[in-house]
Phi, psi and omega in degrees: 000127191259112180257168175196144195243126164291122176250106176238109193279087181263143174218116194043001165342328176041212191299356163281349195252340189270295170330318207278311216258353192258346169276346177249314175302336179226352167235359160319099139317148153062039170345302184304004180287002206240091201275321146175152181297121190229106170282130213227097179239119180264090173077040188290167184234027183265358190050049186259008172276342199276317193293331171266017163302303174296007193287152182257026185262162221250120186203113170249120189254150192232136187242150217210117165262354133229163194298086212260015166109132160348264179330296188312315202284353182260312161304000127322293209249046149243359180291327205302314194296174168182050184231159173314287191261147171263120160236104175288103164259175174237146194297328162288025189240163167210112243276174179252197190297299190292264238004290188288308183278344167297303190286329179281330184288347178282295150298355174274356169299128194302343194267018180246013187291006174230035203247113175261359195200115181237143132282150151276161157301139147215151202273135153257186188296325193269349161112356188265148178304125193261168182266083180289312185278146167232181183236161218281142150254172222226133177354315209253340178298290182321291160349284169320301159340293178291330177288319149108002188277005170277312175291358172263332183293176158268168190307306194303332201263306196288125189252078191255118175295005154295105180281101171273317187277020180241172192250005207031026216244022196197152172277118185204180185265150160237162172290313208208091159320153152312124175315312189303357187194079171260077204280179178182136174303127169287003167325288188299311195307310169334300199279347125000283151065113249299233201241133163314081192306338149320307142335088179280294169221188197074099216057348144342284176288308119015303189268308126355315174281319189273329165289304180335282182316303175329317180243043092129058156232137184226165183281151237180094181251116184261117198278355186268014173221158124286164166195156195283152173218112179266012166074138205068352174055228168264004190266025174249011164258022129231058198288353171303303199294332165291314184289332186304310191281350187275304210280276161357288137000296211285297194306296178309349160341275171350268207295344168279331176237002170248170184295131173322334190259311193288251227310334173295316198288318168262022146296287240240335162304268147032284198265299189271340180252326182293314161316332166269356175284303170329287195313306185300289203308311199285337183296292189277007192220089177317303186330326218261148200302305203249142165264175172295007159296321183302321179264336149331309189276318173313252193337320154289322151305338173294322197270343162289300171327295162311313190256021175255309164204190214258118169260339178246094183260103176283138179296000000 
């Protein structure tokens, strides 16, 4: 018996966290892969921890009296584990048939042992397969990104860690699964010693994947299993306050994986150029995710951050 304990980290979640968990209870294959469920919950004020009480599923809930961040509460309830494999869900996913057993029978192959971290397919509300995986990103990714210049180029062109040029509809090695289905060895998570709590949220896993490749284990999306993902979680009733931590986030990167002068040029790109590029780009481009109330209230908290306490700690 290969177990595996699930860590699902909620903050308001509200009926997605009742959904995610009424999907491994009633269409998870092979219950007995399941060693037990560990809900991580930070400070929610939505009572969606009172609605998952009654599950007959092996659950354990762990309570946060405030709201200590992604990173931190998943490493919390991995103290919890003692199963072969860790699987980090997000409360918005909901598991198929396959879900579970598929990606664990893949990894138990000797010739996938140096495979530390799967992904899945996962389905959006309209049924088509979303583009989950990225690539490690790289000076000139970051750059584009702040400049605003993945909307004027084409995908092909534009050098973005989005893999646009793959259809996800096939199996392959990648830099980086989707956060939202993060299977993991407990070995690695071990050897690790979890996710950078620096990260309150955002690039945690990311940054996880690429220390993972270093010391020679790599990530691995597998199209043969599913799962529904509706994507945005709880950050789309506070996309200023998301954007604030994506960009935060973004600087400790820098300085944890690039050389001191690229992560200084893109602090400071950052902080002085990328709010008007955001801002311009959000007027004119229905696509884009934030409006300008959003990247304001980001950036004043960001530039209320800097002067409150030392936000850039080299890695």
């Amino acid at each position: 018996m290969n177990k595996l304990d699930i860590i699902i980290v909620n903050f308001n979640a509200g009926e997605q966290l009742y959904d995610c968990l009424k999907s491994i209870e009633e269409k998870a294959d092979n219950q007995f892969l399941i060693n037990q469920i560990i809900v991580v919950d930070n400070a929610s004020s939505d009572m969606s921890i009172e609605k998952i009480r009654g599950f007959k599923l092996s659950l354990k809930i762990v309570m946060n009296k405030v709201n200590v961040g992604f990173a931190k509460a998943c490493n919390q309830g991995a103290k919890y584990s003692d199963s072969k494999y860790i699987l980090f869900l997000n409360p918005d996913i909901r598991l198929y048939y396959d879900s579970l057993s598929v990606p664990i029978e893949f990894m138990e192959k000797e010739e996938n042992k140096n495979i530390g971290i799967i992904g899945i397919q996962l389905i959006n509300d309209k049924g088509e397969v979303t583009k989950s995986c990225v690539k490690f990103p790289t000076f000139s990714m970051f750059l584009t990104k702040i400049l605003g210049l993945h909307h004027l180029l084409p995908p092909g062109l534009s050098p973005i860690y989005f893999m646009y040029d793959f259809d996800f509809n096939s199996s392959r090695l990648v830099d980086q699964v989707s956060g939202a289905f993060f299977l993991v060895r407990r070995s690695l998570f071990e050897k690790l010693k979890g996710f950078d709590e620096r990260f309150f949220v955002y690039f945690e896993d990311r940054d996880f994947s690429l220390m993972s490749k270093k010391i020679g284990y790599s990530s691995y999306y597998l199209a043969l299993a599913k799962a529904y993902h509706k994507g945005g979680g709880t950050t789309e009733k506070a996309k200023g306050i998301a954007l604030f931590y994506y960009i935060r986030s973004g600087i400790l990167y820098y300085y944890k994986h690039f050389n001191l002068f690229s992560a200084s040029m893109l602090t400071f790109l950052t902080l002085f150029v990328e709010p008007f590029t955001r801002i311009i780009f959000s007027f004119f481009y229905k696509s884009s995710v934030y409006k300008v109330r959003d990247v304001l209230r980001a950036y004043f908290l960001l530039w209320h951050s800097i002067f409150t306490f030392s936000l850039i700690k080299k890695g």
